[in-house]
DRENDREN-516798 format. One record per atom (N, C-alpha, C): atom name; residue in three letters; x, y, z. Coordinates in nm, 2 decimals, always signed. Each point is the difference from the previous one (the first is absolute). Example, Ala and Ser with C-alpha at 12.3 -4.5 7.8 and 13.67 -1.06 7.14 Angstrom:
% residues 2
FIKE   vexke   keza       xx       yy       zz
FIKE       N    ala    +1.32    -0.57    +0.78
FIKE      CA    ala    -0.09    +0.12    +0.00
FIKE       C    ala    +0.09    +0.12    +0.00
FIKE       N    ser    -0.04    +0.11    -0.07
FIKE      CA    ser    +0.09    +0.11    +0.00
FIKE       C    ser    -0.08    +0.11    +0.08
//
This chain:
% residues 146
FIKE   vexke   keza       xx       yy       zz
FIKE       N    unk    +0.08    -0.12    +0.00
FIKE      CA    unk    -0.08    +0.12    +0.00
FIKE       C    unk    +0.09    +0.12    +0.00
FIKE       N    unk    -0.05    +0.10    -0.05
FIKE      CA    unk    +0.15    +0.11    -0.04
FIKE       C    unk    -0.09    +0.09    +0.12
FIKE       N    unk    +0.13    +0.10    +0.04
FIKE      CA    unk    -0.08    +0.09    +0.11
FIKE       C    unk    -0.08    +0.09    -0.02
FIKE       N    unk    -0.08    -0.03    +0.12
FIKE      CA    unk    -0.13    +0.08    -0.07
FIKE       C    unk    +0.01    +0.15    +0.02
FIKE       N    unk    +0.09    +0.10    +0.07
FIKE      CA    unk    +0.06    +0.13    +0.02
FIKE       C    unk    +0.11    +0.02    -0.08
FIKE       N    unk    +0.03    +0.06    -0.07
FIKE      CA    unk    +0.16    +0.06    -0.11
FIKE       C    unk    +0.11    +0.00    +0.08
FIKE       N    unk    +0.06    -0.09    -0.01
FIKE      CA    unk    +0.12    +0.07    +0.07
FIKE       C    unk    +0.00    +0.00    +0.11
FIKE       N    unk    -0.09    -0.04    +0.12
FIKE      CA    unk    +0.00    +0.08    +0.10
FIKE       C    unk    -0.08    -0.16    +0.12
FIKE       N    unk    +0.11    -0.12    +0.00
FIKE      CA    unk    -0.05    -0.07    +0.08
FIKE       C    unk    -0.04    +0.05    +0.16
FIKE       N    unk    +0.09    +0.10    +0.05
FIKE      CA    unk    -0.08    +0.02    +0.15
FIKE       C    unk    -0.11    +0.01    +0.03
FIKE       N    unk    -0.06    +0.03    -0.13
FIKE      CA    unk    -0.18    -0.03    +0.04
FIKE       C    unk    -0.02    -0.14    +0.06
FIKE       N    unk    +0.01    -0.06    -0.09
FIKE      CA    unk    -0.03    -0.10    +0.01
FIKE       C    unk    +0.06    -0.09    +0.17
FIKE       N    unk    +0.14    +0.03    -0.03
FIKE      CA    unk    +0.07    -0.04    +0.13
FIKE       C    unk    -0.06    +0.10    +0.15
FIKE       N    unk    -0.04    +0.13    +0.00
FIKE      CA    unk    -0.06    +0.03    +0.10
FIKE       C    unk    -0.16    -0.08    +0.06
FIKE       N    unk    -0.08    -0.02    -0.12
FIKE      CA    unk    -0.12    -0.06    +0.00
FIKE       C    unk    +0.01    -0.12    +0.10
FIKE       N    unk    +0.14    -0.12    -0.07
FIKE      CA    unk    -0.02    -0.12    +0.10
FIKE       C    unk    +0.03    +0.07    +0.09
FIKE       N    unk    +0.10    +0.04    +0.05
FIKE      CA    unk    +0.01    +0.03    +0.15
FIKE       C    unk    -0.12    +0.08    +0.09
FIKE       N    unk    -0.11    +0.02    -0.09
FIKE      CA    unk    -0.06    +0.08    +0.11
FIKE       C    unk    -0.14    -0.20    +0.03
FIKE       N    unk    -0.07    +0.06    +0.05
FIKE      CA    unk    -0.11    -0.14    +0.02
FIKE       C    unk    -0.14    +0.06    -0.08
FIKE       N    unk    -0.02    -0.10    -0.07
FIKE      CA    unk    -0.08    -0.03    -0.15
FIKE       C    unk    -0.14    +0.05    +0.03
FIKE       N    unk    -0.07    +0.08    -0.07
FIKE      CA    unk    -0.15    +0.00    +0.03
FIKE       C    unk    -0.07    -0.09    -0.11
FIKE       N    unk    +0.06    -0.06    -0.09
FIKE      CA    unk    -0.06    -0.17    -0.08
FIKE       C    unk    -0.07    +0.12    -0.10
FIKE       N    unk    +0.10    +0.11    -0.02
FIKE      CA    unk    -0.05    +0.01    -0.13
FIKE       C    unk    +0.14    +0.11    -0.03
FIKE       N    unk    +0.08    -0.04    -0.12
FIKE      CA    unk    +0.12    +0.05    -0.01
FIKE       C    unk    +0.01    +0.09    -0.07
FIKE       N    unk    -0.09    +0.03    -0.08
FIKE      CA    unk    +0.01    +0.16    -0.10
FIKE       C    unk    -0.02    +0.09    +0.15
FIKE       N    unk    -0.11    -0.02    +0.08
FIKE      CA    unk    +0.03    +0.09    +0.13
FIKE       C    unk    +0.11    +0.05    +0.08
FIKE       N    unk    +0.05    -0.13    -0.01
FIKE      CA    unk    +0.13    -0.01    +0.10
FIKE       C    unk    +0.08    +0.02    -0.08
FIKE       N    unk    +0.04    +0.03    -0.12
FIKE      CA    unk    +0.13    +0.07    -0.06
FIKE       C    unk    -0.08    +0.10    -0.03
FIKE       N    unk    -0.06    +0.05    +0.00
FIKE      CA    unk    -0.03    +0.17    +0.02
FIKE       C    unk    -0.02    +0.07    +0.04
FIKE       N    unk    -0.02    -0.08    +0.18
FIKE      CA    unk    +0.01    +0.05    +0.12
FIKE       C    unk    +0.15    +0.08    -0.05
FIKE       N    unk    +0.11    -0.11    -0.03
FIKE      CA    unk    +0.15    +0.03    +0.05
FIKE       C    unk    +0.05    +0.11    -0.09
FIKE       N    unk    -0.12    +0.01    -0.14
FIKE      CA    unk    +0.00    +0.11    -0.08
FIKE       C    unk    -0.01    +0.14    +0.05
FIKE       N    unk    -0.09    +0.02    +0.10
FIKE      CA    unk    -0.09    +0.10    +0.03
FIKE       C    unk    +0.08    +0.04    +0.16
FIKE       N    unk    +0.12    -0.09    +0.00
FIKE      CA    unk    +0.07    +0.02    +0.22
FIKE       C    unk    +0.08    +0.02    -0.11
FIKE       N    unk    +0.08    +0.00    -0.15
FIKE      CA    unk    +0.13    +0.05    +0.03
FIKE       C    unk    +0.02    +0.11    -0.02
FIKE       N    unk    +0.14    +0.07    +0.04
FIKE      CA    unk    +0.01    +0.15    +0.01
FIKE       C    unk    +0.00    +0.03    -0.18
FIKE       N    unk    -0.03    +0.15    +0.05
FIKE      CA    unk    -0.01    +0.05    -0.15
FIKE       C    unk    +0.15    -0.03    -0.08
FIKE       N    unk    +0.13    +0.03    +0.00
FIKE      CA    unk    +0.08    -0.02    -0.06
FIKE       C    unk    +0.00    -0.16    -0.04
FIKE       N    unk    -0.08    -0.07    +0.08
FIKE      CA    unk    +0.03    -0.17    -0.01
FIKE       C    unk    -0.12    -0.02    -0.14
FIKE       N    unk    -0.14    +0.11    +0.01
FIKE      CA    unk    -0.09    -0.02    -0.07
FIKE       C    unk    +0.03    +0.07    -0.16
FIKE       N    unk    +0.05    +0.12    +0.00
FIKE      CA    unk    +0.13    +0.05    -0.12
FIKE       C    unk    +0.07    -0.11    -0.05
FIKE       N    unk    +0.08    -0.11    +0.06
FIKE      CA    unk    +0.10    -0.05    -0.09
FIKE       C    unk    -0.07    -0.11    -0.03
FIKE       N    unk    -0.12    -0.06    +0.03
FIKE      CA    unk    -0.10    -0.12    -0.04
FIKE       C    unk    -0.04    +0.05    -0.14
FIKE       N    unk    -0.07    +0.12    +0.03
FIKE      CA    unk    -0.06    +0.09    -0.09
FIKE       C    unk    +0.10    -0.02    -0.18
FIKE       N    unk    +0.12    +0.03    +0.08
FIKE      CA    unk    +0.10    +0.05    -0.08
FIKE       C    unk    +0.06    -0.16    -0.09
FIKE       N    unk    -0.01    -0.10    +0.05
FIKE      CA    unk    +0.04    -0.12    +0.00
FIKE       C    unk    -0.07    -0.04    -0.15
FIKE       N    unk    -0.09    +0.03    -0.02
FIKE      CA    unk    -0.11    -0.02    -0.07
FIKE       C    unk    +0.05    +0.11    -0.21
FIKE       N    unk    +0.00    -0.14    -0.04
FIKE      CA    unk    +0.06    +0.08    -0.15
FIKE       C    unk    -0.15    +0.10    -0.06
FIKE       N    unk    +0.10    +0.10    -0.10
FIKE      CA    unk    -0.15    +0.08    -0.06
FIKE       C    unk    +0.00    -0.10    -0.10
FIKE       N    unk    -0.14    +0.04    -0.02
FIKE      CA    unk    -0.03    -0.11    -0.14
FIKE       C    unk    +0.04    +0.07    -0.09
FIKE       N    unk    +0.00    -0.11    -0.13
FIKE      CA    unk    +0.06    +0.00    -0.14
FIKE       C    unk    +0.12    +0.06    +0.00
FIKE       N    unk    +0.08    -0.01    +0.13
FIKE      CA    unk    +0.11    +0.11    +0.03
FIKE       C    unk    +0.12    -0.09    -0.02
FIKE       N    unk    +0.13    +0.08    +0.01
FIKE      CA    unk    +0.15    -0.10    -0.04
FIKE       C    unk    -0.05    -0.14    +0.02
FIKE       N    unk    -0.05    -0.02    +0.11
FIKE      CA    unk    +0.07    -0.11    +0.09
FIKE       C    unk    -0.08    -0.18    -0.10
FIKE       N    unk    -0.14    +0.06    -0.04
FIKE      CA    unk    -0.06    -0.05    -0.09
FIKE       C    unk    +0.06    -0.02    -0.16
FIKE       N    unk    +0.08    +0.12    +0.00
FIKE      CA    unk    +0.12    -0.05    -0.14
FIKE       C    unk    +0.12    -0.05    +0.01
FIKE       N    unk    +0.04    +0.00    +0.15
FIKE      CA    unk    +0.10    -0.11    -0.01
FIKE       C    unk    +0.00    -0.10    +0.07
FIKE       N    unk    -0.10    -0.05    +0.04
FIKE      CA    unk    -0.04    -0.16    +0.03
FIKE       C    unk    +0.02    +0.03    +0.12
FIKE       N    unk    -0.01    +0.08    +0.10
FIKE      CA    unk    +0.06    -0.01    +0.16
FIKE       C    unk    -0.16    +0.02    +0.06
FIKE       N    unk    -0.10    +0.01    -0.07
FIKE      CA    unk    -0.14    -0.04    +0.11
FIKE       C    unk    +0.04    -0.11    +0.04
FIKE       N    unk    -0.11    +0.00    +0.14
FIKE      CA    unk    -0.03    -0.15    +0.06
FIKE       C    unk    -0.03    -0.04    -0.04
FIKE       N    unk    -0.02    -0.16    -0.01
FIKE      CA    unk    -0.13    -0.07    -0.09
FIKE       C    unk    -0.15    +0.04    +0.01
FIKE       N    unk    -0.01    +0.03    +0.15
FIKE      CA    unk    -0.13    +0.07    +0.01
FIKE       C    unk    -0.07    +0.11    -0.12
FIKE       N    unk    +0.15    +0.08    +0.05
FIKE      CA    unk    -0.05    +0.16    -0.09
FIKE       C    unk    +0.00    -0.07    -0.11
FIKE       N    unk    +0.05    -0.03    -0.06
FIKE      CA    unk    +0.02    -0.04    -0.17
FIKE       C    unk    -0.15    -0.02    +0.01
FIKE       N    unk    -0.01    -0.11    +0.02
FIKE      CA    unk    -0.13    -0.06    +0.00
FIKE       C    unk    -0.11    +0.04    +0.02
FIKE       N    unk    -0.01    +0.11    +0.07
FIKE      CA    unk    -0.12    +0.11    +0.02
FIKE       C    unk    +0.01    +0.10    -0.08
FIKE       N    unk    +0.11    +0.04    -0.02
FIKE      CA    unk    -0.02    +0.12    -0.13
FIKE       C    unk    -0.07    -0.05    -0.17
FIKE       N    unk    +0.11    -0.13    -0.02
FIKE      CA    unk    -0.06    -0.07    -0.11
FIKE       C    unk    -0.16    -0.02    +0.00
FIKE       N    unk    -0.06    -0.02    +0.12
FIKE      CA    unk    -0.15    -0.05    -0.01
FIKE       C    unk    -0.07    +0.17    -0.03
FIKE       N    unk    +0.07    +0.09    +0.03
FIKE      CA    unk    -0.04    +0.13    -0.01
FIKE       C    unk    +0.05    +0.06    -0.18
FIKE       N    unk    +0.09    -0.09    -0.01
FIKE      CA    unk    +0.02    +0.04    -0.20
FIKE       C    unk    +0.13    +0.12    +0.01
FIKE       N    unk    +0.03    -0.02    +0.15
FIKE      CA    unk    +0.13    +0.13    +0.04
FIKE       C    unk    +0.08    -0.09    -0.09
FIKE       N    unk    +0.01    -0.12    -0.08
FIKE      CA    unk    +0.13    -0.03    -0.03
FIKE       C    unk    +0.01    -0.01    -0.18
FIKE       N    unk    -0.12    +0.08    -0.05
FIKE      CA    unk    -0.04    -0.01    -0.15
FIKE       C    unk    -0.04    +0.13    +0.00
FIKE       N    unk    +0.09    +0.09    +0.03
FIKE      CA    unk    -0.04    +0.18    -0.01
FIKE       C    unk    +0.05    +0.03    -0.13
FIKE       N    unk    -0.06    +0.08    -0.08
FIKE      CA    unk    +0.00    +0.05    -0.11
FIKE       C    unk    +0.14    +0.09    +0.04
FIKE       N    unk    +0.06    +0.06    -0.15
FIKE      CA    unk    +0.08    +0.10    +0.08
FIKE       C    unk    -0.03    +0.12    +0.07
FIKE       N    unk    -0.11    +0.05    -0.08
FIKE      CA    unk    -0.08    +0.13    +0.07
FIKE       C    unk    -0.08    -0.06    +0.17
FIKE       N    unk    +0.00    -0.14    +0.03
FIKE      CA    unk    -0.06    +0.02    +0.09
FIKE       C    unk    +0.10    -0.01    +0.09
FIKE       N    unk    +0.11    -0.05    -0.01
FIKE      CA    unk    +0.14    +0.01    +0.02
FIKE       C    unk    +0.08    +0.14    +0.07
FIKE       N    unk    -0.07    +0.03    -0.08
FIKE      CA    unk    +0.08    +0.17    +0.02
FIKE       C    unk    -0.10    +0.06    +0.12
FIKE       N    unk    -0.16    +0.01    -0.01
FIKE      CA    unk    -0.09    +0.01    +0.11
FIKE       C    unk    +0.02    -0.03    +0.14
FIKE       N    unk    +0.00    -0.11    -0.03
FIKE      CA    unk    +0.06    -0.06    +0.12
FIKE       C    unk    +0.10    +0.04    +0.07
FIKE       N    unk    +0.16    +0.01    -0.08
FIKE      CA    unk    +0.10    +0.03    +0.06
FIKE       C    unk    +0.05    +0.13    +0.04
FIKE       N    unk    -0.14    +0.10    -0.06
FIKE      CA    unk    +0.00    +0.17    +0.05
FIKE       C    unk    -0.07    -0.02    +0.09
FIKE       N    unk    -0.11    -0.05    +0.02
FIKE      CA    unk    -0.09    +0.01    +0.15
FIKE       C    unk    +0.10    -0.11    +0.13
FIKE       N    unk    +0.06    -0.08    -0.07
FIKE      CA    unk    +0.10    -0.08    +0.15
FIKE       C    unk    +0.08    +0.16    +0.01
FIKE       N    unk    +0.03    +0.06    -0.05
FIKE      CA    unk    +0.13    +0.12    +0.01
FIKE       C    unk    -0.06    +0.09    +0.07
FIKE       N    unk    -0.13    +0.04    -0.03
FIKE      CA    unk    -0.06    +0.13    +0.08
FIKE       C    unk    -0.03    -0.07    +0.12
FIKE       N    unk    -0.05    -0.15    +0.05
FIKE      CA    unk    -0.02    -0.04    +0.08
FIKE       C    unk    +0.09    +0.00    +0.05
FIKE       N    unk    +0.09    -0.09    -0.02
FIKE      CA    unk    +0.14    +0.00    +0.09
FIKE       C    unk    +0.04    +0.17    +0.06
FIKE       N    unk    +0.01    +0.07    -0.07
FIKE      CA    unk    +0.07    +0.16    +0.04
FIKE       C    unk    -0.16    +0.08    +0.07
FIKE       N    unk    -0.07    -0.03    -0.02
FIKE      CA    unk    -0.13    +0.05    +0.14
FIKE       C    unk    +0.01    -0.08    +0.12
FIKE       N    unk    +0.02    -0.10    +0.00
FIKE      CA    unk    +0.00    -0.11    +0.10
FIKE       C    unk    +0.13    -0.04    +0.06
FIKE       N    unk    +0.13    -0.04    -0.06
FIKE      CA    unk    +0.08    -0.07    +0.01
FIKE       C    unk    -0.02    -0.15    +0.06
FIKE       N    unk    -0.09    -0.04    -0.10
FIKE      CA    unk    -0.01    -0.14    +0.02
FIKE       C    unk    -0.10    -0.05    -0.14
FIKE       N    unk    +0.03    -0.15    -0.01
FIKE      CA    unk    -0.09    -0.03    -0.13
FIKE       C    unk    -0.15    +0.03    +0.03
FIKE       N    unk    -0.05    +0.01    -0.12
FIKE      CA    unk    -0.14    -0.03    -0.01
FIKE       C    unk    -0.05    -0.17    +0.04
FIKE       N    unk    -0.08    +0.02    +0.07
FIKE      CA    unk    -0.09    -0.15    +0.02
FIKE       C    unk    -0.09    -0.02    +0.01
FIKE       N    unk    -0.08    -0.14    -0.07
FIKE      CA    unk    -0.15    +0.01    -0.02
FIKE       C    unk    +0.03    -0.18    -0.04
FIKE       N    unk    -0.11    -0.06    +0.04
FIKE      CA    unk    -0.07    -0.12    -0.02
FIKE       C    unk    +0.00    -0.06    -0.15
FIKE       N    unk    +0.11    +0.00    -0.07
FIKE      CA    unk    -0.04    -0.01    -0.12
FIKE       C    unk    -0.05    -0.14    -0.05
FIKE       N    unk    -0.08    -0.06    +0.11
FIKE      CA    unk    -0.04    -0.13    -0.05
FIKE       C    unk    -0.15    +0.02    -0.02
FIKE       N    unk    -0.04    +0.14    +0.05
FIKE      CA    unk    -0.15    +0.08    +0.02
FIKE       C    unk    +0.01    +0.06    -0.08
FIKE       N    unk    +0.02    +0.03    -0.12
FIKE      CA    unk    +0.00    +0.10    -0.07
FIKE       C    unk    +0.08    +0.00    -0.12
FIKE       N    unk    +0.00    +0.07    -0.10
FIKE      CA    unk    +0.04    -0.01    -0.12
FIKE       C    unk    +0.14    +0.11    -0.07
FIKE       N    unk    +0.03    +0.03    -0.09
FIKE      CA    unk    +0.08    +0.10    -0.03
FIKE       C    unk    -0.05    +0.12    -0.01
FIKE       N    unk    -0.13    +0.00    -0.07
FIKE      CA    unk    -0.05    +0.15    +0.00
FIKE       C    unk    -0.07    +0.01    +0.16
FIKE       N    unk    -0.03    -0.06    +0.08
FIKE      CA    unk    -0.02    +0.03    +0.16
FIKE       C    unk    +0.10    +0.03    +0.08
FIKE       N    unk    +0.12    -0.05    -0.05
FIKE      CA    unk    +0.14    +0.00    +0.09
FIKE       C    unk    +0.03    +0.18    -0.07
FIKE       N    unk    -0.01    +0.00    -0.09
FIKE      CA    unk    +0.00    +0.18    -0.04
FIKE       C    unk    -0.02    +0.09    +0.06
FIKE       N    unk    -0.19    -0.03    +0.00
FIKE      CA    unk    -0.07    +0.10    +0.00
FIKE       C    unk    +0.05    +0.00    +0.19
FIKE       N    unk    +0.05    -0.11    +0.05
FIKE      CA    unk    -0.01    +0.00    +0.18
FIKE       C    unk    +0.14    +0.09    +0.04
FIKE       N    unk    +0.10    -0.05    -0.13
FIKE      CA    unk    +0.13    +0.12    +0.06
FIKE       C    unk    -0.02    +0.15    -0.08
FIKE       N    unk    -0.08    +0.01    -0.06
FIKE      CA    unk    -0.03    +0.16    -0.04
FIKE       C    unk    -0.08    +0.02    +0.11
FIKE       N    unk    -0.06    -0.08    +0.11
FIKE      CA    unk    -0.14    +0.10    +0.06
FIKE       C    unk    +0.09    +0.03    +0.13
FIKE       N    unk    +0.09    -0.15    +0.00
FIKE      CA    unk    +0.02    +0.03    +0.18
FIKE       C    unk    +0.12    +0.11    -0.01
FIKE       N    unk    +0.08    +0.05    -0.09
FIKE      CA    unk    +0.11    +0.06    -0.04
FIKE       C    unk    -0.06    +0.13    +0.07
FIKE       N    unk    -0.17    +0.08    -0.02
FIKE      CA    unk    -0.01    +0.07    +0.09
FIKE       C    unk    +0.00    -0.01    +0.18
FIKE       N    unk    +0.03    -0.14    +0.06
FIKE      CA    unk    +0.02    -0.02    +0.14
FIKE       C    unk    +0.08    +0.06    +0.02
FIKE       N    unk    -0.01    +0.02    +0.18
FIKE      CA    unk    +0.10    +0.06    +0.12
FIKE       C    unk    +0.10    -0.10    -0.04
FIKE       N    unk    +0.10    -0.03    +0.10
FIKE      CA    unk    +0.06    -0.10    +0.02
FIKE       C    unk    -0.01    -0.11    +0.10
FIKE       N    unk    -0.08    +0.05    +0.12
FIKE      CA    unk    -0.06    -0.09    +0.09
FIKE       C    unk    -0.10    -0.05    -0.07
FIKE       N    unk    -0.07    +0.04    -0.09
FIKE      CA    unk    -0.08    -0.08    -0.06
FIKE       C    unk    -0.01    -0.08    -0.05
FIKE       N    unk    +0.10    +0.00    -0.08
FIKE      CA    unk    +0.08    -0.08    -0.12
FIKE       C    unk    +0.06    -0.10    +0.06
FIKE       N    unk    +0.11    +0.01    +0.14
FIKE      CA    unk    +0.05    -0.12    +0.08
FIKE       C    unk    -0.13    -0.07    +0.04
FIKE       N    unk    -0.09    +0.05    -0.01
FIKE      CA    unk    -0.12    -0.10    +0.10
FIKE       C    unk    -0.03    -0.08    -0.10
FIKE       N    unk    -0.04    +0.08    -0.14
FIKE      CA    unk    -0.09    -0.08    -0.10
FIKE       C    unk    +0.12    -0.13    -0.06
FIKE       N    unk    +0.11    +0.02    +0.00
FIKE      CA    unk    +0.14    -0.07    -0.03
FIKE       C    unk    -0.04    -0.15    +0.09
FIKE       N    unk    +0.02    +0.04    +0.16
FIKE      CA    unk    -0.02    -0.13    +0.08
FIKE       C    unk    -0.14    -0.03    -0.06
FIKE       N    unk    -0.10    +0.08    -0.03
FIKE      CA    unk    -0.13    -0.12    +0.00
FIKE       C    unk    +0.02    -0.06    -0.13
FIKE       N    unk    +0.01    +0.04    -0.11
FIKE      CA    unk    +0.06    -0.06    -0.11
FIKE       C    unk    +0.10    -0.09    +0.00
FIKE       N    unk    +0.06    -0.01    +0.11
FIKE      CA    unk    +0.11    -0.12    +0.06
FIKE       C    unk    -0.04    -0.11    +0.06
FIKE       N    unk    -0.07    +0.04    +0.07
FIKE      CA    unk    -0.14    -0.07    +0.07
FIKE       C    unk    -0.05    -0.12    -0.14
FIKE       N    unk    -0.10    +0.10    -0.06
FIKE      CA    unk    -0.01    -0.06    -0.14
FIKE       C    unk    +0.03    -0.16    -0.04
FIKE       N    unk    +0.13    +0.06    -0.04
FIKE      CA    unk    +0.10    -0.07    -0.05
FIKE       C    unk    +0.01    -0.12    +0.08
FIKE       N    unk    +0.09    -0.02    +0.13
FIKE      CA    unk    -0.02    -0.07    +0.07
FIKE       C    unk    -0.11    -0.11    +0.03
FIKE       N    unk    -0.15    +0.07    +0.00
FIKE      CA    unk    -0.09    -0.12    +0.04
FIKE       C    unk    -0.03    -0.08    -0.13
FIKE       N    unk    +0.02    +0.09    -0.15
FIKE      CA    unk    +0.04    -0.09    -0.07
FIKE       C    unk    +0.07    -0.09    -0.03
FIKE       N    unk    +0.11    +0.03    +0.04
FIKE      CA    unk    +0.17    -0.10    -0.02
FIKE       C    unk    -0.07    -0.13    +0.07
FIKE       N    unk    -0.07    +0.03    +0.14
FIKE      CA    unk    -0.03    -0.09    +0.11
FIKE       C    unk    -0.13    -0.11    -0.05
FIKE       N    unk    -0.09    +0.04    -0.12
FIKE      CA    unk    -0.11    -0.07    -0.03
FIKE       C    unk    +0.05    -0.09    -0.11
FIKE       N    unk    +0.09    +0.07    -0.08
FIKE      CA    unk    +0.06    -0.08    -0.15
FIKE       C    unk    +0.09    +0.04    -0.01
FIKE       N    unk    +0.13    -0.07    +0.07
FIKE      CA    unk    +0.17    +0.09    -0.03
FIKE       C    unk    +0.04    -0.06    -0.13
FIKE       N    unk    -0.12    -0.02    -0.08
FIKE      CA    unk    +0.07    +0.01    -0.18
FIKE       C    unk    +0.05    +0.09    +0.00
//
């Protein structure tokens, strides 16, 4: 099973250590939601932007790969190419962190229109909607870790 967080096993390793409420998307989100903000920035941060380098040179996880592909991140036209890699840029430099979103919920023209809208967020806002979109991800990984 590939890990269900980026990068970033101490979720997972804080979770066992704490005592189980018998349902574990809870309990690694508990350990989501107790860690300090710098510890919630580099989770955040752990996380590739889509259709981004890391996607062209083979260094996604199997996860990501596999989630962007089902999203069509991996058959971008060149123009949608280019969209994408100006809205990762404006997002990265508003934010200093990737863009993230559920892309197993949603499509290429939804993954768009969601980083043009949130691009007007605070930045507390944006770290919140980041973890719940992480969230996301995770109880997916946890129901089908295809």
């Amino acid at each position: 099973m590939s890990a269900l967080f980026e990068h970033s096993p101490w979720v997972e390793a804080r979770a066992d250590a704490r005592p189980s409420t018998g349902n574990r998307h809870h309990d690694l989100m508990e350990v989501v939601y107790d860690a300090t903000p710098a510890e919630k920035l580099a989770l955040i941060r752990a996380h590739p932007e889509l259709a981004g380098k890391a996607a062209i040179d083979g260094s996604l996880t199997e996860a990501s790969a596999a989630e962007q592909a089902s999203a069509g991140l991996d058959q971008l036209t060149p123009a949608e190419f280019e969209r994408f890699h100006a809205l990762n840029t404006a997002y990265r430099e508003r934010f200093d962190f990737p863009f993230i979103i559920c892309v197993r919920l949603t499509d290429k023209a939804g993954i768009l229109a969601a980083m043009e809208r949130r691009l007007a967020h605070d930045r507390d806002t944006e770290i919140a909607t980041a973890i719940a979109e992480i969230g996301k991800i995770v109880l997916l990984r946890l129901e089908d870790p295809a």
